[in-house]
C-alpha positions in Angstrom: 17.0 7.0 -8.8 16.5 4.4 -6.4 17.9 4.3 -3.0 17.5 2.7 0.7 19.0 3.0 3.8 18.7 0.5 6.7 18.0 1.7 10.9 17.5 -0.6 13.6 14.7 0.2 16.3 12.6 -1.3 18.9 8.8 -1.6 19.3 7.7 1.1 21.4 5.5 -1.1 23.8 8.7 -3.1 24.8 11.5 -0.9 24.5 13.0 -3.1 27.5 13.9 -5.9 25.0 17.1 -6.0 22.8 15.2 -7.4 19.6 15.1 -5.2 16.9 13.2 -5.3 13.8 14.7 -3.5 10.7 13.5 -0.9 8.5 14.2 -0.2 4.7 12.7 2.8 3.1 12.5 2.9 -0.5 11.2 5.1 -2.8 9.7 3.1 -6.0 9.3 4.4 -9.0 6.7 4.0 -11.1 6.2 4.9 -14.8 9.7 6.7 -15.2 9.6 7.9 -11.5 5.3 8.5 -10.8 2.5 7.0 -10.0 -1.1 7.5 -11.7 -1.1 10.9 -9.5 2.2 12.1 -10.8 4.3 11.6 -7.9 6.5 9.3 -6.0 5.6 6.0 -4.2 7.6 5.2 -0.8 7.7 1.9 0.8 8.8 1.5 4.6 9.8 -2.2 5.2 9.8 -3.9 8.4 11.2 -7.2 9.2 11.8 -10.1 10.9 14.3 -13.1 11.3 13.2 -15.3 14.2 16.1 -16.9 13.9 18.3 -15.1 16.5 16.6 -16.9 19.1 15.2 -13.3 20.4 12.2 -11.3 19.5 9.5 -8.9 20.5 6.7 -10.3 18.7 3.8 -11.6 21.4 2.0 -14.5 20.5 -1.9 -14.9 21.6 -4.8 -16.7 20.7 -8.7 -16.2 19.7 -11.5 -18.3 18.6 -12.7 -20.1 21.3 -14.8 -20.3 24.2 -13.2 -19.4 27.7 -14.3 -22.9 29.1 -12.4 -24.6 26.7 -9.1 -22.9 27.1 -6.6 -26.1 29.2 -8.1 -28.4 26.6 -6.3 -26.1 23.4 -2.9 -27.2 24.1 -1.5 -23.9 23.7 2.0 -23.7 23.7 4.7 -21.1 21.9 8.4 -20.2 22.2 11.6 -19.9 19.7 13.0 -23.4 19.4 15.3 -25.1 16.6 14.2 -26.0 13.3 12.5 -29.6 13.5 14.3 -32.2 11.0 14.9 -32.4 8.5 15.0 -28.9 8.6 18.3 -27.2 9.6 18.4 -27.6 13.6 20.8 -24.8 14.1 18.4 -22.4 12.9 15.7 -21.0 14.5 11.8 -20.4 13.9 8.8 -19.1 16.2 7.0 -22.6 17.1 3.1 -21.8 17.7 0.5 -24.6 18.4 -3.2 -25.5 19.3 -5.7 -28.2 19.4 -7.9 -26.7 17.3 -11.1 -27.9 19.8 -13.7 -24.8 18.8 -13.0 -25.3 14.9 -12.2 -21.4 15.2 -8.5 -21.3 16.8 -6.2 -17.7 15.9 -2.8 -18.3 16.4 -1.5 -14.8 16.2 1.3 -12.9 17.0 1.7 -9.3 17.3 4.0 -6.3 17.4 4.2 -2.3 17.4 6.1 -0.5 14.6 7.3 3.1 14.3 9.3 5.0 12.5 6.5 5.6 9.5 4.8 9.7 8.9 2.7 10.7 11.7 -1.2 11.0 10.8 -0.4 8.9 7.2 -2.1 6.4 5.8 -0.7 3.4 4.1 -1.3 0.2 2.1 0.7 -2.6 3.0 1.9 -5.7 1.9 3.1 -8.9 3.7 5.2 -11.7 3.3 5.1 -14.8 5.7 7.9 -17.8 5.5 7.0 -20.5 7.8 7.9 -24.3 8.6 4.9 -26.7 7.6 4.5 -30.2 7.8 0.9 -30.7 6.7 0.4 -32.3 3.2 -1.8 -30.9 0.4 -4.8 -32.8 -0.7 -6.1 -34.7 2.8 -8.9 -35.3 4.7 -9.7 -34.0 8.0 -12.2 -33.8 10.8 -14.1 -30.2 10.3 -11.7 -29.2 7.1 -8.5 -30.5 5.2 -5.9 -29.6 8.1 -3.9 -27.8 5.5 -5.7 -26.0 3.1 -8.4 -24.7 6.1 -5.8 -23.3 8.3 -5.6 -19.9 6.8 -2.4 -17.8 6.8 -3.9 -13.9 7.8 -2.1 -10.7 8.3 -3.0 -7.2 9.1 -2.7 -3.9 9.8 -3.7 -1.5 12.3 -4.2 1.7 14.9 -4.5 -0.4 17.9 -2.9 -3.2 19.6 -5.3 -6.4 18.5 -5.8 -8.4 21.2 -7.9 -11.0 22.8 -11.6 -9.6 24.1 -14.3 -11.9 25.5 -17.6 -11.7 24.6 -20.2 -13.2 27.8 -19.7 -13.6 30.8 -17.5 -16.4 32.7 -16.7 -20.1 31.5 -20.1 -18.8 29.0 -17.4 -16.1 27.2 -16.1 -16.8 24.0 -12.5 -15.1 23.1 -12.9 -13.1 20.1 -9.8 -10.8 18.2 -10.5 -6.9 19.3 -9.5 -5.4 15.4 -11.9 -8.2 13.3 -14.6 -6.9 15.5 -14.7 -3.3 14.9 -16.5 -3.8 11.5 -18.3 -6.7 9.4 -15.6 -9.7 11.1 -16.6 -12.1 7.8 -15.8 -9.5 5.8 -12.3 -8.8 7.8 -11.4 -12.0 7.7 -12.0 -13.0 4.1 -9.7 -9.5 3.5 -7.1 -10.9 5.8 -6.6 -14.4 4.0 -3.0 -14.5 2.5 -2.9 -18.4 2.0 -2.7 -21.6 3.9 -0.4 -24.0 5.6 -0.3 -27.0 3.2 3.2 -27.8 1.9 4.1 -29.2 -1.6 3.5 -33.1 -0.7 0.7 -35.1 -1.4 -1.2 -36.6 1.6 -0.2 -40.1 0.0 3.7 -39.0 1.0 2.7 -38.4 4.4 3.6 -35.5 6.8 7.4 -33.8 6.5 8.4 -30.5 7.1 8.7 -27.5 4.2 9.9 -24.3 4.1 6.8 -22.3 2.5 6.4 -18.5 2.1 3.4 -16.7 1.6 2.5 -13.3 0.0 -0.5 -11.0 0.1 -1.8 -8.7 -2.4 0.2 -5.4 -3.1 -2.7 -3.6 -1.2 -3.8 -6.4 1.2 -4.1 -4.0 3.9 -4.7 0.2 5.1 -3.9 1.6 8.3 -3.4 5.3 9.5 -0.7 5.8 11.6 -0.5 7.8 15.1 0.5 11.4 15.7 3.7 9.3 16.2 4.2 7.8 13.0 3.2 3.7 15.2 1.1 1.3 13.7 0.5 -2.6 15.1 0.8 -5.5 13.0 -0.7 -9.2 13.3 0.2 -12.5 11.5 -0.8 -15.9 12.2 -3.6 -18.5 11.3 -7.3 -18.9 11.5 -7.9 -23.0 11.5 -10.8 -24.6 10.4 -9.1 -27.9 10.9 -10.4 -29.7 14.0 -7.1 -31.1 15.4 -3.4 -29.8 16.3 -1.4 -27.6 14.2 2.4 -27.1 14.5 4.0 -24.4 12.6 7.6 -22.9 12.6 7.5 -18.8 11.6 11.1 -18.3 10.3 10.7 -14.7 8.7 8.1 -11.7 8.2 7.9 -8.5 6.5 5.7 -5.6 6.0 5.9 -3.4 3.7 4.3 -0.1 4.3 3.0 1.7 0.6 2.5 5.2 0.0 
């Protein structure tokens, strides 16, 4: 039988907002009700509509050295829908200058609800707001198919570290360093940012949505039952990228 219920909660780091995310859990059935072990597999979804104007997801960004941090044109908030897109909805505007040919534009948030001590697979979903054409040139990469959409999972809040010393330190993400970072990244790839026109039609804005593998990700949770999640873009396009996040969702697989 197949049921879900819905519960609202806030991320535990910033309990002072009023955003909430939303969780489903449902139990999938495979095979007539088991998986290849002979039980039940449960999914805990969490999600996200930036378009309520309010939300607890922190935005950040990696990939570049200290010294050139003014120069990024860093800039992010919740704004309306650029044309011609719906303006009376919503989406979570991120953009950089991408001046290192490394930029992260990333944003992250705290989950709980999940088992305490369990570990999960999960799978993403990403809708965003793109104007970048398929299929053009650019200085250091195509600017839409080498700005990668990435996602992840994981036991600690990701966040910026700096590696050297002073306006000599270079800004790297905390999680893709804990192990082989190639190898993280390649595992975090979900997509990339061009829409459906060609580069002959010139820039516009598109809905797209992106989805990972089934298994794109693992993470054990706390003796709380939190996790942290990250989703945003690598860019190996050597100029400015604007993007619109309008919706997110995890789903956690066990």
């Amino acid at each position: 039988m197949l049921f879900s219920y819905e519960q609202s909660f806030k991320t535990e780091a910033q309990h002072n907002h009023t955003n909430y995310l939303i969780f489903l859990i449902i139990p999938l059935l495979l095979f007539s009700g088991c998986n290849l072990t002979g039980g039940e597999e449960s999914v805990t979804t969490f999600e996200s509509d930036f378009n309520s104007g309010e939300t607890d997801w922190e935005p950040f960004y990696t990939g570049y050295p200290v010294s050139y941090e003014e120069n990024m044109e860093f800039e992010s908030e919740i704004r309306p829908l650029p044309d011609p897109l719906n303006s009376e909805n919503n989406g979570y505007y991120i953009t950089a200058f991408n001046r290192s040919d490394d930029v992260k534009m990333l944003f992250r948030n705290q989950v709980n609800g999940l088992e305490p001590n369990r570990t999960y697979r999960v799978h993403f979903t990403v809708r965003f707001a793109t104007e970048t054409p398929s299929n053009c040139a650019g200085v250091g990469g195509a600017p839409g198919e080498t700005v990668k959409v990435i996602a992840d999972a994981s036991d600690i809040r990701p966040e910026p570290i700096i590696e050297g010393e002073a306006d000599d330190g270079y800004v790297l993400l905390n999680t893709q360093q804990m192990g082989n970072p190639q190898e993280w990244y390649q595992n975090a790839i979900m997509g990339n940012i061009a829409n459906s026109r060609d580069c002959e039609e010139g820039y516009g804005f598109e809905i797209k949505e992106v989805q990972s593998g089934r298994f794109h990700a693992q993470v054990t949770t706390d003796e709380f039952g939190n996790a942290w999640l990250l989703f945003g873009t690598r860019s190996g396009f050597e100029g400015k990228t604007n993007l619109y996040y309008t919706y997110f969702r995890a789903e956690f697989i066990n």
